[in-house]
Backbone atoms as SQL, in Angstrom:
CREATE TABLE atoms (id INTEGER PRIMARY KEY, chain TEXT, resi INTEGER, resn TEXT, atom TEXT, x REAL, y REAL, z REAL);
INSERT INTO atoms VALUES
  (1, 'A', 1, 'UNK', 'N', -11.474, 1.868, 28.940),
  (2, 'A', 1, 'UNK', 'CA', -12.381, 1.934, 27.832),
  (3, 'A', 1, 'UNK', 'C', -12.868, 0.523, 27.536),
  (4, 'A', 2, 'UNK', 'N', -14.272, 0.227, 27.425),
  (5, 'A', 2, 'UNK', 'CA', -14.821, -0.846, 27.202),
  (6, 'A', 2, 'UNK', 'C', -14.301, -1.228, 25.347),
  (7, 'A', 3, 'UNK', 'N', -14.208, -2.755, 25.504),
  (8, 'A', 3, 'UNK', 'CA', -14.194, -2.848, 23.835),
  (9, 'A', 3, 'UNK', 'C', -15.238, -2.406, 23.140),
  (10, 'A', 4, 'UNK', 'N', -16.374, -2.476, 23.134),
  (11, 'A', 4, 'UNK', 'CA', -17.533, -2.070, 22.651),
  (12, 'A', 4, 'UNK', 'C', -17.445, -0.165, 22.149),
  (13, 'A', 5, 'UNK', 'N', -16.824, 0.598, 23.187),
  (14, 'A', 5, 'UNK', 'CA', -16.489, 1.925, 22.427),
  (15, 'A', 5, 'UNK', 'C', -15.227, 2.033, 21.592),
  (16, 'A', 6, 'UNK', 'N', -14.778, 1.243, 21.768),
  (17, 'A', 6, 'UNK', 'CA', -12.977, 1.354, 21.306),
  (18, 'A', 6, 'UNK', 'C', -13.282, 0.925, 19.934),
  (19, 'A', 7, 'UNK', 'N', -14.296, -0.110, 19.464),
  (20, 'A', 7, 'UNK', 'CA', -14.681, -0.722, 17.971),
  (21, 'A', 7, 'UNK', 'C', -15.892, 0.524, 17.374),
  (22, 'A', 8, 'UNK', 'N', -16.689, 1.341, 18.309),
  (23, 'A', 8, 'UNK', 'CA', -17.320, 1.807, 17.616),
  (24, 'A', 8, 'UNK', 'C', -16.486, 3.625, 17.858),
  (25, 'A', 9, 'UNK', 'N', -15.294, 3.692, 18.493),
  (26, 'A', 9, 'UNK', 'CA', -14.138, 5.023, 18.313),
  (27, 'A', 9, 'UNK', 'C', -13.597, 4.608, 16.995),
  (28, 'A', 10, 'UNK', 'N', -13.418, 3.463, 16.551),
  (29, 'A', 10, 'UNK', 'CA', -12.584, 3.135, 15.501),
  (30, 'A', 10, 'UNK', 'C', -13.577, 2.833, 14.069),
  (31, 'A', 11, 'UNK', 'N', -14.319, 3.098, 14.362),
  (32, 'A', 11, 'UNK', 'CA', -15.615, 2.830, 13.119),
  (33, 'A', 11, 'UNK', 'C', -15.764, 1.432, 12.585),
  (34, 'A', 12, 'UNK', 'N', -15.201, 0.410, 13.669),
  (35, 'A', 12, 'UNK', 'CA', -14.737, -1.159, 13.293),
  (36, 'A', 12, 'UNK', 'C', -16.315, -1.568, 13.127),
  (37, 'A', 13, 'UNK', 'N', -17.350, -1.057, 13.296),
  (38, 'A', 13, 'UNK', 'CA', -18.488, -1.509, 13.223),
  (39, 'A', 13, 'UNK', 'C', -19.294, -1.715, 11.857),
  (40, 'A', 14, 'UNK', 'N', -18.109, -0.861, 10.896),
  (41, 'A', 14, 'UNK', 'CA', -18.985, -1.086, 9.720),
  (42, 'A', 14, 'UNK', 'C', -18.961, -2.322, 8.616),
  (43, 'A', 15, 'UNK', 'N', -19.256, -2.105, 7.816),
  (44, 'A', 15, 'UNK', 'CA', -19.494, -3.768, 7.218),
  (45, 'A', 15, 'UNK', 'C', -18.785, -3.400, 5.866),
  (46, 'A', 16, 'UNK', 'N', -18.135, -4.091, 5.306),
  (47, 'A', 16, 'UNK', 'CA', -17.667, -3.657, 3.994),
  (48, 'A', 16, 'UNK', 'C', -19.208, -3.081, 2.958),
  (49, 'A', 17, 'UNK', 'N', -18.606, -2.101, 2.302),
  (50, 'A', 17, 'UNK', 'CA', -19.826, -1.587, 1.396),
  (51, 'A', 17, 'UNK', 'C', -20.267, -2.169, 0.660),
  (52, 'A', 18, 'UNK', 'N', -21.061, -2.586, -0.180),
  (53, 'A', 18, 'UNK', 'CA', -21.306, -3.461, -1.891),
  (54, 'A', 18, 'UNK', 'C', -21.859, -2.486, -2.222),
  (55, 'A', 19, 'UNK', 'N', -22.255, -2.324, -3.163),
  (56, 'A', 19, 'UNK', 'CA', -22.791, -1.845, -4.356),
  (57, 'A', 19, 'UNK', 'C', -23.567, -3.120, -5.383),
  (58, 'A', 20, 'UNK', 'N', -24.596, -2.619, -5.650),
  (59, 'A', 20, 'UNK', 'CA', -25.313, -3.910, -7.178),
  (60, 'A', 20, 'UNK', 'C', -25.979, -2.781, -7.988),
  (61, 'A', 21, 'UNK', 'N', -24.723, -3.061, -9.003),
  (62, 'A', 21, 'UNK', 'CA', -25.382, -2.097, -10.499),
  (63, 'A', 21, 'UNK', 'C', -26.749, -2.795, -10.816),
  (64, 'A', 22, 'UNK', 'N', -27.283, -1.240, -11.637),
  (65, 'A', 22, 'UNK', 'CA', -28.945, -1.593, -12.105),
  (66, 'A', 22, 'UNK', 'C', -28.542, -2.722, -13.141),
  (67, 'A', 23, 'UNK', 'N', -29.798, -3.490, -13.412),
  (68, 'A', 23, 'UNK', 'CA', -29.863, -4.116, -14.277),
  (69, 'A', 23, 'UNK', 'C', -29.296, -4.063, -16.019),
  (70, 'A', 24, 'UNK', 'N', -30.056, -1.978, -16.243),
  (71, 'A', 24, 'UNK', 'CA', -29.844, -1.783, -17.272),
  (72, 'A', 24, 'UNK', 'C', -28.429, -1.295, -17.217),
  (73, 'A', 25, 'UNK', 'N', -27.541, -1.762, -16.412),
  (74, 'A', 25, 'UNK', 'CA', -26.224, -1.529, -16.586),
  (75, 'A', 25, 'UNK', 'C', -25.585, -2.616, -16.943),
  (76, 'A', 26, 'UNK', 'N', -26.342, -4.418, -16.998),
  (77, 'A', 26, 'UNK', 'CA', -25.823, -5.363, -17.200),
  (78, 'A', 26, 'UNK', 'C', -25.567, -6.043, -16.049),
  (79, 'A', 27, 'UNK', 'N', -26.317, -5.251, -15.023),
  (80, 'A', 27, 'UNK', 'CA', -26.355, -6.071, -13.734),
  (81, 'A', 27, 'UNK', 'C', -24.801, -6.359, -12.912),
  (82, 'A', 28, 'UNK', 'N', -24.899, -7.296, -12.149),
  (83, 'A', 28, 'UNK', 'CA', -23.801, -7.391, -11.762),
  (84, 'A', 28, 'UNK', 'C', -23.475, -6.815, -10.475),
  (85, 'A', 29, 'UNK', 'N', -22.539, -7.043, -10.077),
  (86, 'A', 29, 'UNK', 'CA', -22.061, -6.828, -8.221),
  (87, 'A', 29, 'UNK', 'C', -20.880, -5.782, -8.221),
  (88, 'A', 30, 'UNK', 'N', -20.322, -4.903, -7.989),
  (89, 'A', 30, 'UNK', 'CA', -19.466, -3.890, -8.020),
  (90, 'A', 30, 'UNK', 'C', -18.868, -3.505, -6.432),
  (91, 'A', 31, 'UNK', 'N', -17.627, -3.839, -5.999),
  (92, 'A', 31, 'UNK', 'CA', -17.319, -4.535, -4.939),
  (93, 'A', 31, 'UNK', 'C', -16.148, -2.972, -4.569),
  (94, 'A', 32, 'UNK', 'N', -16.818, -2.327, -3.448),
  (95, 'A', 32, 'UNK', 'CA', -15.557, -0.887, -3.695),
  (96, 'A', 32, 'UNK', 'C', -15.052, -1.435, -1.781),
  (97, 'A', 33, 'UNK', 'N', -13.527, -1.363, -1.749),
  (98, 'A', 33, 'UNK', 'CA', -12.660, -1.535, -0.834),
  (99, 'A', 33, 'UNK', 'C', -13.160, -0.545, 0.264),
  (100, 'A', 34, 'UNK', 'N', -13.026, -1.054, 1.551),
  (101, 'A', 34, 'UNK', 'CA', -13.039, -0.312, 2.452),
  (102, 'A', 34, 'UNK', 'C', -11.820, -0.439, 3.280),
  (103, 'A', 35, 'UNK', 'N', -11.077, 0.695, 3.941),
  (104, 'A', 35, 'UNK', 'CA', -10.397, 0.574, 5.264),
  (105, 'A', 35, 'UNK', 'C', -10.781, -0.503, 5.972),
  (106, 'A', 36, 'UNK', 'N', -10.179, -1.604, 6.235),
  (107, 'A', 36, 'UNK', 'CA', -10.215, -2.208, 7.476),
  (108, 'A', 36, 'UNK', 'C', -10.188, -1.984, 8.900),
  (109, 'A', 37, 'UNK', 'N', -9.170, -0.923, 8.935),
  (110, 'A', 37, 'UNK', 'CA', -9.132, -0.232, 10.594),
  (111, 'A', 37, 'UNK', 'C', -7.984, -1.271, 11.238),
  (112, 'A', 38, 'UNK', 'N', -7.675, -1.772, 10.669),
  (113, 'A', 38, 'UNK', 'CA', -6.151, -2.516, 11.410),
  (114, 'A', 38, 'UNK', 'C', -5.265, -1.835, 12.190),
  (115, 'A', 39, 'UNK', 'N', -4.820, -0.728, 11.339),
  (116, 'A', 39, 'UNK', 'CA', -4.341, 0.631, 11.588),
  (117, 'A', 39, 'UNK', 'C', -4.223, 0.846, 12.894),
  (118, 'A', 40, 'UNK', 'N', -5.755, 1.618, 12.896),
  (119, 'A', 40, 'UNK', 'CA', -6.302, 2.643, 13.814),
  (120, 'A', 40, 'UNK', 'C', -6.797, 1.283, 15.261),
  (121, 'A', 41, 'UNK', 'N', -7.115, -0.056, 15.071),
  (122, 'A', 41, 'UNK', 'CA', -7.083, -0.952, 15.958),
  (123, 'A', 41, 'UNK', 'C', -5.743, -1.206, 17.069),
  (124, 'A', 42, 'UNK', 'N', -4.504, -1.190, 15.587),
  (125, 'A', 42, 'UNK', 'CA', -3.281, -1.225, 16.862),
  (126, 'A', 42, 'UNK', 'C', -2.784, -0.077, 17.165),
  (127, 'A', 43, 'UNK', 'N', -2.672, 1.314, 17.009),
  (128, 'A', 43, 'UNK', 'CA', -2.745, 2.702, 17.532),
  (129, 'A', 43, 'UNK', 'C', -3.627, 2.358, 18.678),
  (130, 'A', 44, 'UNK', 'N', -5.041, 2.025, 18.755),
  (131, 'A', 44, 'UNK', 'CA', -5.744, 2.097, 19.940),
  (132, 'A', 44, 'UNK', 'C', -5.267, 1.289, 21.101),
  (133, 'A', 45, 'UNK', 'N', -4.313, 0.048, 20.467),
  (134, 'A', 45, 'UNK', 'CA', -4.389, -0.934, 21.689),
  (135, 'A', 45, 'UNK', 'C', -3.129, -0.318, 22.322),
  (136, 'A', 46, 'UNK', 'N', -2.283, 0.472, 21.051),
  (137, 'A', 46, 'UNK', 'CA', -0.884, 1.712, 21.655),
  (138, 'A', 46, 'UNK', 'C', -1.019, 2.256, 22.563),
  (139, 'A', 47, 'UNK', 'N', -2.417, 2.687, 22.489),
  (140, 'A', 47, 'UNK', 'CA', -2.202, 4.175, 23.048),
  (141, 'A', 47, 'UNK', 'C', -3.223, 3.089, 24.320),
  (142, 'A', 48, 'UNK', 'N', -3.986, 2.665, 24.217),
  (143, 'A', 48, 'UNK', 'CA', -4.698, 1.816, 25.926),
  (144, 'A', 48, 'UNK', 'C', -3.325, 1.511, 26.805),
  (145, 'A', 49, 'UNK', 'N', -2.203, 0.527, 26.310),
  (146, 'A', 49, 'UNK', 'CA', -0.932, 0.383, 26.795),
  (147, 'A', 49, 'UNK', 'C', -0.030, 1.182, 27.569),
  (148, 'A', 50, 'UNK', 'N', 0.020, 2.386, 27.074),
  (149, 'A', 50, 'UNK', 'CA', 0.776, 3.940, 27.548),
  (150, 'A', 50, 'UNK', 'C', -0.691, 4.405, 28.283),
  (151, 'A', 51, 'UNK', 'N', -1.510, 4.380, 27.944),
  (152, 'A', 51, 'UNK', 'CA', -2.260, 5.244, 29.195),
  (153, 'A', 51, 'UNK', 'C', -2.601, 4.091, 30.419),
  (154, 'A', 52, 'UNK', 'N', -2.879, 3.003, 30.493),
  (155, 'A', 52, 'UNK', 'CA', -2.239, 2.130, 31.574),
  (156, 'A', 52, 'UNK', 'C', -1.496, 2.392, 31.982),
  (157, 'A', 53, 'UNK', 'N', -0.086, 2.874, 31.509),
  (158, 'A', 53, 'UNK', 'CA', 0.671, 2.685, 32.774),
  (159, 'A', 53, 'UNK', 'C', 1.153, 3.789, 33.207),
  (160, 'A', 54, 'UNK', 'N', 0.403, 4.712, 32.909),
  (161, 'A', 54, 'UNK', 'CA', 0.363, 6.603, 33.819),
  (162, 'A', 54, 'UNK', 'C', -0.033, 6.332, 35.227),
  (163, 'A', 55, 'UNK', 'N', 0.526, 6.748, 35.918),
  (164, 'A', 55, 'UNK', 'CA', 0.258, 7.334, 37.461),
  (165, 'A', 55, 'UNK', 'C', -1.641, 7.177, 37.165),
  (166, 'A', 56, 'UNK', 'N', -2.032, 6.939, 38.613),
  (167, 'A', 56, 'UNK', 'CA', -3.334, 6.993, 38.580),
  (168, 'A', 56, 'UNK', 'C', -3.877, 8.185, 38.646),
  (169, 'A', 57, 'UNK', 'N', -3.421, 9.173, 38.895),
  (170, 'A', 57, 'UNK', 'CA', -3.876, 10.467, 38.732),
  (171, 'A', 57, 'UNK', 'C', -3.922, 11.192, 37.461),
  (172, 'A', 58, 'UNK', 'N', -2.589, 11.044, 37.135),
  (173, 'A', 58, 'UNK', 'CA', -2.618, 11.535, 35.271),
  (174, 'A', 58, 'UNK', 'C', -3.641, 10.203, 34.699),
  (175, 'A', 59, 'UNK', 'N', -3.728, 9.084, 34.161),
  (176, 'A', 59, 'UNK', 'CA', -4.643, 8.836, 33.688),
  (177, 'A', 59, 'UNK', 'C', -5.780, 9.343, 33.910),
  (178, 'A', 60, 'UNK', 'N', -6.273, 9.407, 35.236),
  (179, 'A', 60, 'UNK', 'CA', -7.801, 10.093, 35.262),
  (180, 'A', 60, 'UNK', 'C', -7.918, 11.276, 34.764),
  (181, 'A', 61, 'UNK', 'N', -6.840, 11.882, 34.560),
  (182, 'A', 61, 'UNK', 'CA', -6.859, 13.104, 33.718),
  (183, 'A', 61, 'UNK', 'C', -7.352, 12.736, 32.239),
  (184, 'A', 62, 'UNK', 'N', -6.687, 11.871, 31.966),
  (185, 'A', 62, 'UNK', 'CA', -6.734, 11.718, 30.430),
  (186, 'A', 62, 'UNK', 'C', -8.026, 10.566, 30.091),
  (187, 'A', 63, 'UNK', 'N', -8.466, 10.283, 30.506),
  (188, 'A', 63, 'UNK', 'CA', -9.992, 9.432, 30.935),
  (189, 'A', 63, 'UNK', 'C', -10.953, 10.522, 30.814),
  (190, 'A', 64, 'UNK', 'N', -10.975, 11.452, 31.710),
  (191, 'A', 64, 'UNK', 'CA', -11.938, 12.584, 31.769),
  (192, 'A', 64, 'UNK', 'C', -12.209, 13.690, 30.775),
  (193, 'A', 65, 'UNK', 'N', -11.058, 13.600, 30.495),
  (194, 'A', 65, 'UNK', 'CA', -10.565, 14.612, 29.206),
  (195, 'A', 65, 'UNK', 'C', -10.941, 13.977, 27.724),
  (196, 'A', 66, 'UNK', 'N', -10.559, 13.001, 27.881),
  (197, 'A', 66, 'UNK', 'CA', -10.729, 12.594, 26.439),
  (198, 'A', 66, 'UNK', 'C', -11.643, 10.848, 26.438),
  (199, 'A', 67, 'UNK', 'N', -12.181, 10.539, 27.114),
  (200, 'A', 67, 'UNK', 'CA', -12.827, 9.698, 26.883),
  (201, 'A', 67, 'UNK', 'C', -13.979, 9.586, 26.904),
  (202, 'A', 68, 'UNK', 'N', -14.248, 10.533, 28.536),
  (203, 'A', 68, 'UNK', 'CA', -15.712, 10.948, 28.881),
  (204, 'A', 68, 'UNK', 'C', -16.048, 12.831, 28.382),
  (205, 'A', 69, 'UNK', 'N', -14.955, 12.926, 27.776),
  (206, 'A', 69, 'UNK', 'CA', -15.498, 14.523, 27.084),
  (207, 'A', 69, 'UNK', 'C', -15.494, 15.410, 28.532),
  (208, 'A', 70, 'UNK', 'N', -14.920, 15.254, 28.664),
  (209, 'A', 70, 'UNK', 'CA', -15.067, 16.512, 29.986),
  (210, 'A', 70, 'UNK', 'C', -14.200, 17.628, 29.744),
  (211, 'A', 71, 'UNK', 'N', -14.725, 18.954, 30.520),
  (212, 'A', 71, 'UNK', 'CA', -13.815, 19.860, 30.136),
  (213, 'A', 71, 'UNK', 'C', -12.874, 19.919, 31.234),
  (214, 'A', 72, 'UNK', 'N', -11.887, 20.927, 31.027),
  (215, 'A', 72, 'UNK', 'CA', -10.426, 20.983, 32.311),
  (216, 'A', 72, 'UNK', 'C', -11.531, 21.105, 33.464),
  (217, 'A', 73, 'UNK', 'N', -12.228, 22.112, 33.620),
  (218, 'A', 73, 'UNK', 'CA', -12.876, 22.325, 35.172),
  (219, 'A', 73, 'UNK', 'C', -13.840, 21.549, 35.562),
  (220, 'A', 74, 'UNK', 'N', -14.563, 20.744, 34.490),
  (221, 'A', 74, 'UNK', 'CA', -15.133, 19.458, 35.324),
  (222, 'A', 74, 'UNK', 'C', -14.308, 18.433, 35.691),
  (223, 'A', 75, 'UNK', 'N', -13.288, 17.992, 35.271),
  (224, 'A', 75, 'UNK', 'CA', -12.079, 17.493, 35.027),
  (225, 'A', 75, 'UNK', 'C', -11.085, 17.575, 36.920),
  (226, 'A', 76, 'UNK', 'N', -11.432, 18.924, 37.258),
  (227, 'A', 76, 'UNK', 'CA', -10.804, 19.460, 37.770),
  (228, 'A', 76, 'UNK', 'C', -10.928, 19.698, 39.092),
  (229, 'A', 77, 'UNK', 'N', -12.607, 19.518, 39.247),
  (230, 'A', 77, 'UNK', 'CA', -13.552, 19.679, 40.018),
  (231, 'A', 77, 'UNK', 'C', -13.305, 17.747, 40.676),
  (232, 'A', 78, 'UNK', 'N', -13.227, 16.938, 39.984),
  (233, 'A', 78, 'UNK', 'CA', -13.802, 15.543, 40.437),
  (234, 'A', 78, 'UNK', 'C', -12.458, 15.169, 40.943),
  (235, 'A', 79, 'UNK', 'N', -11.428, 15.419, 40.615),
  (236, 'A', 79, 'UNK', 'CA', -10.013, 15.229, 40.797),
  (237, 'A', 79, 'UNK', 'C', -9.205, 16.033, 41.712),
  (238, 'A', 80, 'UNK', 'N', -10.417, 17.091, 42.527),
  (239, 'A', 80, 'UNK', 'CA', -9.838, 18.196, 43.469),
  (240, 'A', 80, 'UNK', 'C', -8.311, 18.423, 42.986),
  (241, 'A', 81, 'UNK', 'N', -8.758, 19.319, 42.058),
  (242, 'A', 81, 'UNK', 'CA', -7.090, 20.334, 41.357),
  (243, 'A', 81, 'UNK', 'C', -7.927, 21.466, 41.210),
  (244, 'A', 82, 'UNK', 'N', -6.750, 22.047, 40.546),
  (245, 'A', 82, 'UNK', 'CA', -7.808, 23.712, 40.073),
  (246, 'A', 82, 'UNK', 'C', -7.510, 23.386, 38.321),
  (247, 'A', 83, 'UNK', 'N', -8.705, 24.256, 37.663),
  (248, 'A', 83, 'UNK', 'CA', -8.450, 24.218, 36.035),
  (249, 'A', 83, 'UNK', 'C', -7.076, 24.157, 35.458),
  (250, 'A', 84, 'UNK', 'N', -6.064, 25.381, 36.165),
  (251, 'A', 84, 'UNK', 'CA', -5.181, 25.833, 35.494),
  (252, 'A', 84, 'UNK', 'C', -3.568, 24.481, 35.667),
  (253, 'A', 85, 'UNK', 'N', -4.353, 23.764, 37.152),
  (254, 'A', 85, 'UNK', 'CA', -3.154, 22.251, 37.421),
  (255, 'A', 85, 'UNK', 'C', -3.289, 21.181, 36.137),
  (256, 'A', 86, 'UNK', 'N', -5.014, 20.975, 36.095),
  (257, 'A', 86, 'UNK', 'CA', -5.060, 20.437, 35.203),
  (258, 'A', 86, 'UNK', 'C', -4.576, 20.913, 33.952),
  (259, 'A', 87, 'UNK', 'N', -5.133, 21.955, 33.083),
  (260, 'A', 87, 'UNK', 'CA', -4.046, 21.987, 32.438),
  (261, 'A', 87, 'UNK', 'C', -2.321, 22.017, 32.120),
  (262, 'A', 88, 'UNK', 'N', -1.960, 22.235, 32.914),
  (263, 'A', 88, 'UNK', 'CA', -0.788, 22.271, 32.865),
  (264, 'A', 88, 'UNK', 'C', -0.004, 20.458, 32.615),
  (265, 'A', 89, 'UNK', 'N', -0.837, 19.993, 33.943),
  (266, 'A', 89, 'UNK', 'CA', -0.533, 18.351, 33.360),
  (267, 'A', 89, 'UNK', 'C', -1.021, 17.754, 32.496),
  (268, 'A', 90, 'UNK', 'N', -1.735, 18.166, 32.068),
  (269, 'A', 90, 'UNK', 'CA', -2.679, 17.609, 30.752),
  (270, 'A', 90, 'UNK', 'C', -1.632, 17.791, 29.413),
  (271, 'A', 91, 'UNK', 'N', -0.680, 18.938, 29.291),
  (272, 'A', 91, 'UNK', 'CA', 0.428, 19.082, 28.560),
  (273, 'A', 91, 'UNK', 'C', 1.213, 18.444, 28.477),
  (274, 'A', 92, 'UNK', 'N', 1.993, 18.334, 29.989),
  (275, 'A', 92, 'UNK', 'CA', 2.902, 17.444, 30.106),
  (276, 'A', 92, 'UNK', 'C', 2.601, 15.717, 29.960),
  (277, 'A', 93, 'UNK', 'N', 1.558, 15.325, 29.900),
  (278, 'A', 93, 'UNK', 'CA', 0.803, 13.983, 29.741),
  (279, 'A', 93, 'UNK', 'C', 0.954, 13.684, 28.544),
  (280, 'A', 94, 'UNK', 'N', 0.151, 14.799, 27.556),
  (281, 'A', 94, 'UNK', 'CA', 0.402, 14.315, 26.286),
  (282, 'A', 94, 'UNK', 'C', 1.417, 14.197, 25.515),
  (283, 'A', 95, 'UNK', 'N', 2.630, 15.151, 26.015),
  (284, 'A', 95, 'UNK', 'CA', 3.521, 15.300, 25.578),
  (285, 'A', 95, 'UNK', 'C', 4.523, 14.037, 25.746),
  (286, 'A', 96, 'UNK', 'N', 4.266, 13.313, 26.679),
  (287, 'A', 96, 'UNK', 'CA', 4.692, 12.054, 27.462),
  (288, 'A', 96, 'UNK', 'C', 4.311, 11.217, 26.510),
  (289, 'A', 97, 'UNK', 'N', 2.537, 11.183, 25.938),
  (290, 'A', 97, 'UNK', 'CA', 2.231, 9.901, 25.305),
  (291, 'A', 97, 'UNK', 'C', 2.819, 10.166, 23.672),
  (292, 'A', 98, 'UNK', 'N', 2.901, 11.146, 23.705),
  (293, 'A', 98, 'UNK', 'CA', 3.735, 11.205, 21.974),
  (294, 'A', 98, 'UNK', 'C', 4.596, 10.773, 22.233),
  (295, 'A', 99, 'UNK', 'N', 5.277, 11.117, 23.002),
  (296, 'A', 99, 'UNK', 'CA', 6.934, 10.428, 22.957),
  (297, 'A', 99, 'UNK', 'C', 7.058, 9.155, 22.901),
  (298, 'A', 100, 'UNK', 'N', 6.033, 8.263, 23.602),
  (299, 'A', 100, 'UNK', 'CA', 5.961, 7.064, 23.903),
  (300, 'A', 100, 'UNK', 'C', 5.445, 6.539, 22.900),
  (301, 'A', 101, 'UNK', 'N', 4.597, 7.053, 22.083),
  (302, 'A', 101, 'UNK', 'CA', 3.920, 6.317, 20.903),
  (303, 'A', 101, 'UNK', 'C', 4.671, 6.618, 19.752),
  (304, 'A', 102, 'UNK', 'N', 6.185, 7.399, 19.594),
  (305, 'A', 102, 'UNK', 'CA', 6.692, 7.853, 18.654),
  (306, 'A', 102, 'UNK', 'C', 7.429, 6.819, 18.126);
């Protein structure tokens, strides 16, 4: 995953909000907190870490599946498996990266 999607997967692109009350409110700047995404920044660099170091085959599973949106049988098709392999490892994968990110 390029950094460029990983900041705009994480909504890191946005800018803190402001607000400027009307005048006839006495004017003034009204400053409302946003999420930073710190969070959801080191979860991402978690979970880049654990899917690095999958077998090159299960990652491309999980690349295709969830990065480029693909479904099991396109998935399945580019990776010469059948739908039902892929799914099956696609279970056992994730079930792998929970554990690992637990």
């Amino acid at each position: 995953m390029e950094p460029a999607e990983a900041a705009q997967a994480l909504g890191a692109s946005q800018l803190p909000l402001s607000l400027t009350a009307s005048p006839e409110e006495g004017g003034g700047q009204i400053d409302v907190s946003v999420d930073c995404g710190d969070d959801k920044i080191a979860e991402l660099l978690s979970l880049k870490q654990v899917v690095t170091e999958l077998p090159p085959k299960d990652r491309s599973i999980i690349v295709f599946r969830y990065f480029k949106s693909r479904t099991q049988t396109q998935t399945a098709e580019a990776l010469g498996m059948t739908q039902v392999q892929v799914s099956r490892r696609e279970k056992v994968i994730l079930n792998q990266l929970r554990a690992k990110l637990s």
